[in-house]
C-alpha positions as a Markdown table, in Angstrom:
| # | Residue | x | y | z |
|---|---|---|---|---|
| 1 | Unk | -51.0 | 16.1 | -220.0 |
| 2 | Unk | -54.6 | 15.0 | -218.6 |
| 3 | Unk | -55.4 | 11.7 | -218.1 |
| 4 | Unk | -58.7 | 9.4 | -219.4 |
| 5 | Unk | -59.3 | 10.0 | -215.3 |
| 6 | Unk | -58.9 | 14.2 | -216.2 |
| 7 | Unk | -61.1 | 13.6 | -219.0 |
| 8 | Unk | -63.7 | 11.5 | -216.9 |
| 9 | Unk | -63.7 | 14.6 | -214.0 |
| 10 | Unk | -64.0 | 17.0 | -216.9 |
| 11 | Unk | -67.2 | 15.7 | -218.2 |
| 12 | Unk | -65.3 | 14.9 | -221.8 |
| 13 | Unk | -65.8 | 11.0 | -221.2 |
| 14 | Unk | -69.1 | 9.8 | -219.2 |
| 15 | Unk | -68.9 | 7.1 | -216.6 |
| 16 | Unk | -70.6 | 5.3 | -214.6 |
| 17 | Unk | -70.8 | 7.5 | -211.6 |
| 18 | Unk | -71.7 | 5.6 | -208.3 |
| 19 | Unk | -70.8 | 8.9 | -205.7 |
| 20 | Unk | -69.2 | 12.3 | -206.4 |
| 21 | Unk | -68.0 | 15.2 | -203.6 |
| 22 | Unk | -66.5 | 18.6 | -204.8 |
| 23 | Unk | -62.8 | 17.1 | -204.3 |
| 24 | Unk | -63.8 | 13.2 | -205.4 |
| 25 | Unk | -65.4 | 11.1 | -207.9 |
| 26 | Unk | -66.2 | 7.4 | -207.2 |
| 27 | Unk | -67.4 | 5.1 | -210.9 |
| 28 | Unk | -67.5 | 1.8 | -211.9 |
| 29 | Unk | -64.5 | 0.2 | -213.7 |
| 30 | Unk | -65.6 | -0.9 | -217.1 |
| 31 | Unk | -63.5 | -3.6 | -216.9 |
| 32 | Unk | -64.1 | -5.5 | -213.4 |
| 33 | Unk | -62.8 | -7.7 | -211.4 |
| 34 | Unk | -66.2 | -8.3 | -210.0 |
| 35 | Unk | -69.6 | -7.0 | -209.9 |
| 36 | Unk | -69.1 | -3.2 | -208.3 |
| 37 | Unk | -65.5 | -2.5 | -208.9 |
| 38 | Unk | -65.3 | 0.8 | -208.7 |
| 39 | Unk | -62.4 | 3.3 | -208.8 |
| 40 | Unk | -62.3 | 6.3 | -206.6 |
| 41 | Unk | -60.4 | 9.1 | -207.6 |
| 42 | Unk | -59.2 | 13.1 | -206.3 |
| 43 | Unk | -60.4 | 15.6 | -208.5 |
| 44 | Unk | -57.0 | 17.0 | -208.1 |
| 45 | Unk | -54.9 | 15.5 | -210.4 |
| 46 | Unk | -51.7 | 13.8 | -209.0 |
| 47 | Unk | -49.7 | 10.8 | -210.7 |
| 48 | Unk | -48.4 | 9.1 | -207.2 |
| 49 | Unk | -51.2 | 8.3 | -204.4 |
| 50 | Unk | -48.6 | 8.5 | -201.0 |
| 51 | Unk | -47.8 | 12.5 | -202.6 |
| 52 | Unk | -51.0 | 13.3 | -201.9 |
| 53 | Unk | -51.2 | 16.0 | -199.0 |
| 54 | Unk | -52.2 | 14.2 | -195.9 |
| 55 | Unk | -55.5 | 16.1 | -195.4 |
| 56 | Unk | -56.6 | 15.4 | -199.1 |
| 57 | Unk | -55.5 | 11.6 | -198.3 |
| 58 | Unk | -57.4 | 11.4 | -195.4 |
| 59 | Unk | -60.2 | 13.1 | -197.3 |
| 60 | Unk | -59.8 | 10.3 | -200.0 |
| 61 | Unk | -59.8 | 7.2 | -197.8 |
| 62 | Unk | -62.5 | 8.3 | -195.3 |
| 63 | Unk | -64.7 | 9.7 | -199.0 |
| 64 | Unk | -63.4 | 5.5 | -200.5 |
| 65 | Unk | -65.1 | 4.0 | -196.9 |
| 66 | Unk | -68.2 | 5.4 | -197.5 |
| 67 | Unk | -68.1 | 4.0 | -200.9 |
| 68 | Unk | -67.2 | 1.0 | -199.9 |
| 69 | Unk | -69.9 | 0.6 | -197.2 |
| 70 | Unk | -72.5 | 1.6 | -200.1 |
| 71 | Unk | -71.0 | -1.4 | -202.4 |
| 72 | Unk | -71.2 | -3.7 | -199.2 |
| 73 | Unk | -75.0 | -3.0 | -199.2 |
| 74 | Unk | -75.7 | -3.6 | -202.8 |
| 75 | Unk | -73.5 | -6.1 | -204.2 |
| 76 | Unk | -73.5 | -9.7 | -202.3 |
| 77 | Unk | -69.5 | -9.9 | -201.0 |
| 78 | Unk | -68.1 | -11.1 | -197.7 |
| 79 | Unk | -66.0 | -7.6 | -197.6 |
| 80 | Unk | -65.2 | -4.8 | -200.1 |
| 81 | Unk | -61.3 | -5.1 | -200.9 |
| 82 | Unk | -59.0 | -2.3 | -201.8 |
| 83 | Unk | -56.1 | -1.9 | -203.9 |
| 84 | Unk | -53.7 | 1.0 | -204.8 |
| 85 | Unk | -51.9 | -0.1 | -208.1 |
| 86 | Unk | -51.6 | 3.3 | -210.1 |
| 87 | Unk | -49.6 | 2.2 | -213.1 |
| 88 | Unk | -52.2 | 2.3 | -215.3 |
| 89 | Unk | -53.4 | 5.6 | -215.0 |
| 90 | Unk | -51.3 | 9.0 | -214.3 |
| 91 | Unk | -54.1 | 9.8 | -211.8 |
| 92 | Unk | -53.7 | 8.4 | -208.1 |
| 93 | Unk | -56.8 | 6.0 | -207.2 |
| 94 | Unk | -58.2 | 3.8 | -205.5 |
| 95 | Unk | -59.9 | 0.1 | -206.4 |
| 96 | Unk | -62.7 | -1.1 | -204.2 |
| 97 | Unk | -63.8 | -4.8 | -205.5 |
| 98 | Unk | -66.2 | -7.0 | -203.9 |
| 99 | Unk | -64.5 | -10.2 | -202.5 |
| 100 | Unk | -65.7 | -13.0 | -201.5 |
| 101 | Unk | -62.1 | -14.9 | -201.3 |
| 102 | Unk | -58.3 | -13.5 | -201.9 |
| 103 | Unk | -58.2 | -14.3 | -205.5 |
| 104 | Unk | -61.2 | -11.6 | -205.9 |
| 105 | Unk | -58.1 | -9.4 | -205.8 |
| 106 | Unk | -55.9 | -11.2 | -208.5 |
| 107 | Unk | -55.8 | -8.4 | -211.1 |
| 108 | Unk | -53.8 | -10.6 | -213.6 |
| 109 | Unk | -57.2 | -13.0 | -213.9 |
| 110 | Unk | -59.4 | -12.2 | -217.1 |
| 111 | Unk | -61.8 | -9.4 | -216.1 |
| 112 | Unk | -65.7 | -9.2 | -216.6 |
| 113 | Unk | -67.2 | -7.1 | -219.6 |
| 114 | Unk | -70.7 | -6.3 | -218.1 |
| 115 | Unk | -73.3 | -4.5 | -221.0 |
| 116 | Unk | -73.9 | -0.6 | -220.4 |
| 117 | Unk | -76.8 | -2.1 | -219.1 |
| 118 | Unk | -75.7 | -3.7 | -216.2 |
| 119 | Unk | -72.9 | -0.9 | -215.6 |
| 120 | Unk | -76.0 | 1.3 | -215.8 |
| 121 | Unk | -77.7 | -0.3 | -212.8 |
| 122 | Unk | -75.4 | -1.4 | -210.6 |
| 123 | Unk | -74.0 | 2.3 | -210.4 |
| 124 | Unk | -77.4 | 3.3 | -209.9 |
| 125 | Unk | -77.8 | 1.0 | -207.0 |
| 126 | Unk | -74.7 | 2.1 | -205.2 |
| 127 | Unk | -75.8 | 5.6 | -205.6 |
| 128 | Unk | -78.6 | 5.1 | -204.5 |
| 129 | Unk | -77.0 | 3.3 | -201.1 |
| 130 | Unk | -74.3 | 6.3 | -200.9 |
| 131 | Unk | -76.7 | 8.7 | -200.6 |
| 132 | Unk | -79.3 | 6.7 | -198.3 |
């Protein structure tokens, strides 16, 4: 059964893509935590992130630090936090949020709801920094 994350990868539900490789795919969550949340994701599908092959792990952390260091240059944040939760989605992944303090990381607080707009350019502005 795919997941919305399948469907994202597929092309079958846009996103708001901040960084892609052939075997990753970084976006913004539409429902933040902060300003640049973004989830990063294997292409691969597989439910449970610690079953990923070690290889493809290290692939996915190393592909989630360059992301990170691209949020770190665009969105004002003391660090760029991450989070491996995966209960929400049946498709591992990773959550890199702009902190400024530990509760920047409470994922129980009530989350932002940016317009497209600001989705729009804030993945643009990452990109841009990934690929600079």
């Amino acid at each position: 059964m795919s997941s919305i994350f399948s469907k994202i990868i597929a092309g079958e539900i846009p996103c708001y893509k901040v960084a892609e490789t052939k075997d990753h795919l970084a976006f913004l969550d539409i429902s933040p935590l902060a300003k640049g949340h973004t989830l990063v994701i294997p292409k691969k599908k597989t439910d449970y992130i610690f079953d990923i092959d070690d290889p493809a792990f290290s692939s996915l952390m190393l592909f989630s630090k360059q992301v990170a260091v691209a949020i770190k240059k665009v969105v004002p944040c003391i660090k760029v936090g991450v989070a491996v939760i995966g209960l929400e989605v049946p498709h591992a992944h990773i959550h890199l949020v702009p902190i400024n303090n530990v509760s920047d990381m409470n994922f129980s607080k009530p989350k932002l709801a940016p317009s497209k707009e600001e989705l729009s350019n804030i993945a643009e502005q990452i990109n841009m920094a990934f690929y600079n």
